[in-house]
N, C-alpha and C positions, 0 to 999 in steps of 0.2 A: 504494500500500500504506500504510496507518494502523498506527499503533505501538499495541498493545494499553492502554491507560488504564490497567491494575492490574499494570505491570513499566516497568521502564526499560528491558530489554533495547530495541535498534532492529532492524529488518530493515536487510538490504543498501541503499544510496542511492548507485548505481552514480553519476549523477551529482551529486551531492551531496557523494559522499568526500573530492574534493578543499577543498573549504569548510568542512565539518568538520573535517579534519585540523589544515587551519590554525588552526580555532578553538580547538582539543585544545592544537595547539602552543604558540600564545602562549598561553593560561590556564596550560600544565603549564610554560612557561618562565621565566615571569614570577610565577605565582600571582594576573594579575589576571582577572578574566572567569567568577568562581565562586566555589563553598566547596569549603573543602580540609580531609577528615576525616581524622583518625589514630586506629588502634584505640589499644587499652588496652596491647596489647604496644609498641608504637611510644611511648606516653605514660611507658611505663617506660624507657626508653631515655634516659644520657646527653643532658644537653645538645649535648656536643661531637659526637655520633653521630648525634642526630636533627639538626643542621645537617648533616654531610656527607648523610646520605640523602634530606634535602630539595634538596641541591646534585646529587644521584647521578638525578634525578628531574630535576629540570631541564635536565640537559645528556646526559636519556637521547636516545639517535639510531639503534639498535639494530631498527629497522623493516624487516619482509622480509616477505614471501610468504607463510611461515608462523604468523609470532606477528603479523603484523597482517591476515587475508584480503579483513578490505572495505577496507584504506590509510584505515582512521579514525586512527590514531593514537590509540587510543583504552586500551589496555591494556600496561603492560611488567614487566619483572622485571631488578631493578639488585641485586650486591651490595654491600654495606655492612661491614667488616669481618667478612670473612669470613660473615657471615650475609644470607639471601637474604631480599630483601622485593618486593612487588607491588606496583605503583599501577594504579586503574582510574578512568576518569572516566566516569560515567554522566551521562545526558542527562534533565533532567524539568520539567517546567512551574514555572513561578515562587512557585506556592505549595509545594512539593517534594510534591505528593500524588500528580499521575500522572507518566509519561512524557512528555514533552517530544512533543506533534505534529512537530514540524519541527529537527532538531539541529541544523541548519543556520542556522536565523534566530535568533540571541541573545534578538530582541526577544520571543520565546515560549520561550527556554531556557534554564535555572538550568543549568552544570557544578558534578558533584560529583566532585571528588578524593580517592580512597579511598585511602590508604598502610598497608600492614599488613607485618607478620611473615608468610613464606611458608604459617608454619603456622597462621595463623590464618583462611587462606582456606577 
């Protein structure tokens, strides 16, 4: 199965998830192995608040059945005082114009870390 060229979304990579994940994990735990975007709500945010919810991201471990179904590790939701925000990491080719062919091989895949205000999804 091919990843549509004009989305990031990926299909299922039943054997691949495990590879991915890991690669999700260390890029989301470290912040090496990609770009890491923050909306506009998040840029308005405390210093001291957008450190914790970049620490609240990195030490997310909250993976199950439900909020992860292909085990990419690839999407969570942490709160932050009291306010709920989302990270998602999308998969896309090195120029960021398609979809990433293969999520799994770095050497064809840009990770993007999205961190937003819940309501800004």
């Amino acid at each position: 199965m091919q990843t549509d060229q004009n989305t990031t979304e990926t299909p299922q990579h039943d054997n691949q998830s495990p590879i991915i994940a890991a690669l999700n994990d260390r890029f989301r735990q470290t912040y090496w192995g990609g770009k890491v975007m923050t909306t506009s709500g998040v840029n308005e945010l405390s210093d001291d608040t957008r450190a914790a919810l970049f620490a609240a991201v990195m030490h997310y471990d909250n993976f199950a059945e439900d909020n992860d179904p292909y085990g990419e590790h690839d999407f969570g939701k942490v709160v932050v005082e009291g306010q709920d925000f989302f990270w998602k990491i999308d998969y896309y080719d090195h120029t960021l114009t398609f979809g990433s062919e293969n999520p799994a091989d770095p050497k064809v895949t840009t990770r993007v870390l999205t961190i937003m205000l819940a309501s800004e999804y």
